[in-house]
C-alpha positions in Angstrom: 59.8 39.2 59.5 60.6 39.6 55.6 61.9 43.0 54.4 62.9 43.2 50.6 64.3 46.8 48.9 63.8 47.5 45.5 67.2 49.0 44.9 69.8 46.4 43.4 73.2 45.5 44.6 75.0 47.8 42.3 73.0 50.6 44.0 74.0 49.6 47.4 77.8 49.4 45.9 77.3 53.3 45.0 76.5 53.8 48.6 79.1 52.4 49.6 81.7 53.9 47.8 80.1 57.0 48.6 80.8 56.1 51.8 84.3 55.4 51.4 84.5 58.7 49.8 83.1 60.3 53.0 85.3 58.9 55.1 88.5 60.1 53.0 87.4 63.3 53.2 86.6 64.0 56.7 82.9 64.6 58.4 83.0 68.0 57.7 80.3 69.1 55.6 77.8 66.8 57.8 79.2 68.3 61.0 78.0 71.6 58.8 74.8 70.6 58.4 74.1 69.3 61.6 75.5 72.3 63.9 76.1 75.8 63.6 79.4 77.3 61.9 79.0 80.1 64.3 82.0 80.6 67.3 80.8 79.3 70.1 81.4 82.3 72.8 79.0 80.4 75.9 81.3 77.7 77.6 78.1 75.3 78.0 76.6 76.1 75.3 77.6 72.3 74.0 74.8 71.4 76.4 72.1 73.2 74.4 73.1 71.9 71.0 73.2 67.8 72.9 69.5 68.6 74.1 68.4 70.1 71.0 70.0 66.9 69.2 68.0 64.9 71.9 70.5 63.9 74.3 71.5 64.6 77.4 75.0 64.5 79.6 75.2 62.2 82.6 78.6 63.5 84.0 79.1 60.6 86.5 79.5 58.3 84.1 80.8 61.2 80.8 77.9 59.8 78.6 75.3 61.2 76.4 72.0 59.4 77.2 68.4 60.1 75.2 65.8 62.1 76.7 62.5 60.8 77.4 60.9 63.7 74.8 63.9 63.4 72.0 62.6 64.1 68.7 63.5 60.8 67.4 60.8 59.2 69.0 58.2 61.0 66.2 60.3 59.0 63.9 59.9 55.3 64.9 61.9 52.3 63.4 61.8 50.7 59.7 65.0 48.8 58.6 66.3 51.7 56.1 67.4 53.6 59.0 69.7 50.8 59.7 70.7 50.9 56.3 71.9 54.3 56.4 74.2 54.0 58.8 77.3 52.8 57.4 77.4 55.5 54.8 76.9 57.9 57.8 80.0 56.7 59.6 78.0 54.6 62.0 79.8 50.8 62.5 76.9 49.4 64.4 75.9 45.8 65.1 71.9 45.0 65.6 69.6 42.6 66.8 65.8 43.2 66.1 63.8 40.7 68.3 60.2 40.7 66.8 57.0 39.4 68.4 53.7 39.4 68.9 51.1 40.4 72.1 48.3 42.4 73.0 47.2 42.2 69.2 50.1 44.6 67.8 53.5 43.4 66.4 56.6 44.8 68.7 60.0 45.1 68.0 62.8 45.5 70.7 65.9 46.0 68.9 69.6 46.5 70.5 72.6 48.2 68.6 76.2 48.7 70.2 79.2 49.7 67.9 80.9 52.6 66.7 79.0 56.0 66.4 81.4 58.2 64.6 83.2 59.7 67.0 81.5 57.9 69.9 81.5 54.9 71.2 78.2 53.3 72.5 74.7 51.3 72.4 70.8 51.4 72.0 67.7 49.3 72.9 64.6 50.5 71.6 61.0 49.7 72.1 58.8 49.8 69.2 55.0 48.4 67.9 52.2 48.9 65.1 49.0 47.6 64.8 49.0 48.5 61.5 50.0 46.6 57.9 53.4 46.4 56.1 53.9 49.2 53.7 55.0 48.8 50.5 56.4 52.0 48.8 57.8 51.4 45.0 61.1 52.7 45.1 61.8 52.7 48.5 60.1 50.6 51.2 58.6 47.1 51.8 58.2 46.1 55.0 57.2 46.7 58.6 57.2 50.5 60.4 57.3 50.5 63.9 56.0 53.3 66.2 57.6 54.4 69.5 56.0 52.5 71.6 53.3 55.1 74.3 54.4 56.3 78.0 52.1 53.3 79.3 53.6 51.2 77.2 57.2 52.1 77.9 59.4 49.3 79.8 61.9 49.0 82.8 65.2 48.5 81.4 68.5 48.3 82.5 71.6 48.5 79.8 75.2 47.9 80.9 77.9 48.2 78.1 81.2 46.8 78.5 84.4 46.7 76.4 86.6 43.7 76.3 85.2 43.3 79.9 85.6 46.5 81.0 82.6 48.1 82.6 81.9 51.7 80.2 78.5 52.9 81.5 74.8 51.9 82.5 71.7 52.9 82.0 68.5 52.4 84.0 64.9 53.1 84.3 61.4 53.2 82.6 62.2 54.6 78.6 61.5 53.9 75.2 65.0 54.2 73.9 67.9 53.9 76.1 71.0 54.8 74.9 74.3 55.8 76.1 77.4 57.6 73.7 81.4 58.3 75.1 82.5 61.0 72.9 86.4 59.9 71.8 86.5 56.5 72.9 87.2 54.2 69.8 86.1 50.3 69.8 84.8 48.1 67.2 81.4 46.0 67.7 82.7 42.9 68.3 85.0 44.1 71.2 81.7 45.0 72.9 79.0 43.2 75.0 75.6 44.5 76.1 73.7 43.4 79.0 70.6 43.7 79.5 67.6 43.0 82.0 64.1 43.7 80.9 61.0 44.2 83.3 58.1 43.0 81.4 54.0 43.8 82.9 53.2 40.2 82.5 54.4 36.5 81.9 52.5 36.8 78.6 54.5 39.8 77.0 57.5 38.1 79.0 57.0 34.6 76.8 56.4 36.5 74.2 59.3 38.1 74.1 61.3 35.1 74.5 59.8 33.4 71.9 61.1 36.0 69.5 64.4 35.9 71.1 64.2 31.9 70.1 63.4 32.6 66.9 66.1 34.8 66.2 68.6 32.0 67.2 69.1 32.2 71.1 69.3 29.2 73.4 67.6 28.8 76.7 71.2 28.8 78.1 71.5 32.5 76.7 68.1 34.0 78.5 68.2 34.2 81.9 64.0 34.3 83.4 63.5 36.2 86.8 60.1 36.4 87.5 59.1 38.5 84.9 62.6 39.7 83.8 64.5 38.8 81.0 68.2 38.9 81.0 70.4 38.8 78.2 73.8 38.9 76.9 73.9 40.7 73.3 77.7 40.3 72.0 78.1 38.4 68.5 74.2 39.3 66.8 72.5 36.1 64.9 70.5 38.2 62.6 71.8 39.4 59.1 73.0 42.6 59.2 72.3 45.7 57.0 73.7 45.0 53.7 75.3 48.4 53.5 77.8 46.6 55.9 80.8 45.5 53.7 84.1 44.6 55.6 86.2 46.4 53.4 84.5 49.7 54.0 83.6 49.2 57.3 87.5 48.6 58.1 87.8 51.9 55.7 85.2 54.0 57.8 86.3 52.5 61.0 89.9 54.0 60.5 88.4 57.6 59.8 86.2 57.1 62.8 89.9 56.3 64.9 91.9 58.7 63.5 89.1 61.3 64.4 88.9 60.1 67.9 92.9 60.0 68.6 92.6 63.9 67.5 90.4 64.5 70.1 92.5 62.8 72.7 95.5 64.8 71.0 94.1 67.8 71.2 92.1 67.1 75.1 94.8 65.1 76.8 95.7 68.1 79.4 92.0 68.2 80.7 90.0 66.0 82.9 86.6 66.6 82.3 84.3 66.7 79.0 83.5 70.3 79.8 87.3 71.4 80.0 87.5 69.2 76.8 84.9 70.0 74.4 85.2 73.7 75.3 89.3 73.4 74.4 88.2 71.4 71.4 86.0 74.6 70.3 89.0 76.7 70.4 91.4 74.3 69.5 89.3 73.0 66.2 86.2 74.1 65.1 86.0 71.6 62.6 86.4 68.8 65.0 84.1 70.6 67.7 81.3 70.5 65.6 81.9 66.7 64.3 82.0 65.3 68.1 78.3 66.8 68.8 77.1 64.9 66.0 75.5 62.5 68.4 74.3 59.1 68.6 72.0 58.8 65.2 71.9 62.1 63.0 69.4 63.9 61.4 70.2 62.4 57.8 69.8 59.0 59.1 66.0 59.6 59.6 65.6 61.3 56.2 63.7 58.6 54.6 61.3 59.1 57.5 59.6 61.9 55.1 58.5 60.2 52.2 57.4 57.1 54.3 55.1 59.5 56.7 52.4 60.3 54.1 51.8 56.0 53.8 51.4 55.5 57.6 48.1 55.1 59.1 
């Protein structure tokens, strides 16, 4: 699957450096843009800002897990929302698997790395039946659309952390995803499994064909009748290009020093209630920065000038 941008390298290097810059001076203005200044008087009402961000909290295992109706799912998936993601403090590590049944193109993608101030992973479910799109300026290359209710797939997720178990997720969904607010790793330390129901052998074969493709040996995919399991720790595909070690080791410090304040500042309670509701007291600033969950609004901002070429 061929993408190509029409920016050139020393654009991405502004980005970058932007990037750097953001991470020097704190998240914020984004944590500004993304929540309300405003006190915070209702002790749950952290809980209405997660769902209206499209998350929800799973308090048995302290994550922050999609909802089936999120708004992201009106956005789909094209590759410049990967892109955006270092320069939004997000240290993530992908792995698009493309291929083709039932005469549409599908894309199941899995991230896991650092999200800011949270710690977590994604698979997504995603197809077109439509062209590439090329937009001068901006675009050339594939959208995806959330894939339909019918269409959505029994998956299971299980994150760990230098082999210790974090969290799973499990069920029929279009995104899975699950987010630790404070905990600090990078993406190498962390392995996703996962185990995918597929309708059919065709879809299944399908599947693993693109899985084949992108550099994975039949030692690495496990078949079950019509599950696939898989191991995603060390990605074979190239990653975004905004990825640079020297500012990812630059963003990944802000992201830690952010997330050891929390812990400062949330050490004498147990649970994330207690904590984010000290951490509204305690530092506003830093309140509003840890519900920046999962992917933010500005990641999908390109979304609004690609909309108006979809068909």
């Amino acid at each position: 699957m061929n993408h190509s941008y029409s920016y050139e390298s020393t654009e991405i290097l502004i980005v970058v450096l932007l990037a750097i810059l953001g991470a020097f001076l704190g998240r914020v203005a984004l944590s500004k843009k993304q929540a309300p200044p405003k006190e915070i008087d209702d002790k749950d009402e952290w809980r209405e800002l997660a769902s209206a961000a499209g998350y929800l909290y799973d308090e048995k295992q302290d994550i922050f897990y999609t909802k089936l109706d999120a708004w992201q799912r009106d956005m789909g998936y094209c590759r410049l929302y990967d892109e955006a993601c270092a320069p939004l403090n997000l240290i993530v590590d992908s792995e698009p698997i493309y291929f083709e049944y039932g005469n549409k193109r599908w894309l199941i993608q899995f991230w896991k790395g650092q999200y800011g101030m949270a710690l977590g992973c994604e698979i997504g479910v995603y197809n077109t039946e439509g062209p590439d799109i090329d937009i001068p300026g901006l675009f050339n290359g594939t959208f995806f659309h959330t894939v339909r209710d019918e269409e959505m797939l029994q998956m299971t997720v299980r994150l760990e952390k230098q082999g210790r178990k974090l969290f799973s997720r499990h069920g029929r969904h279009w995104w899975h995803t699950g987010f630790i607010v404070g905990e600090f790793g990078e993406p190498w330390e962390l392995v996703m499994h996962t185990d995918i129901t597929f309708p059919n052998n065709q879809m299944r074969d399908a599947f693993i064909g693109g899985l084949k493709r992108r550099g994975y040996k039949d030692n690495e995919i496990k078949v079950k009748g019509n599950r696939v399991l898989l191991k995603f720790d060390q990605p074979y595909s190239e990653q975004p290009i905004s990825r640079v070690k020297m500012t990812d080791g630059i963003i990944q410090s802000k992201n830690k020093l952010l997330c050891n304040k929390y812990v400062d500042l949330t050490s004498d309670y147990d649970t994330f209630p207690e904590k984010i509701s000290a951490l509204q007291k305690k530092s506003p600033e830093l309140y509003n920065v840890a519900l920046i969950l999962g992917k933010p609004v500005l990641l999908f901002k390109s979304f609004d000038k690609i909309k108006g070429h979809l068909k």
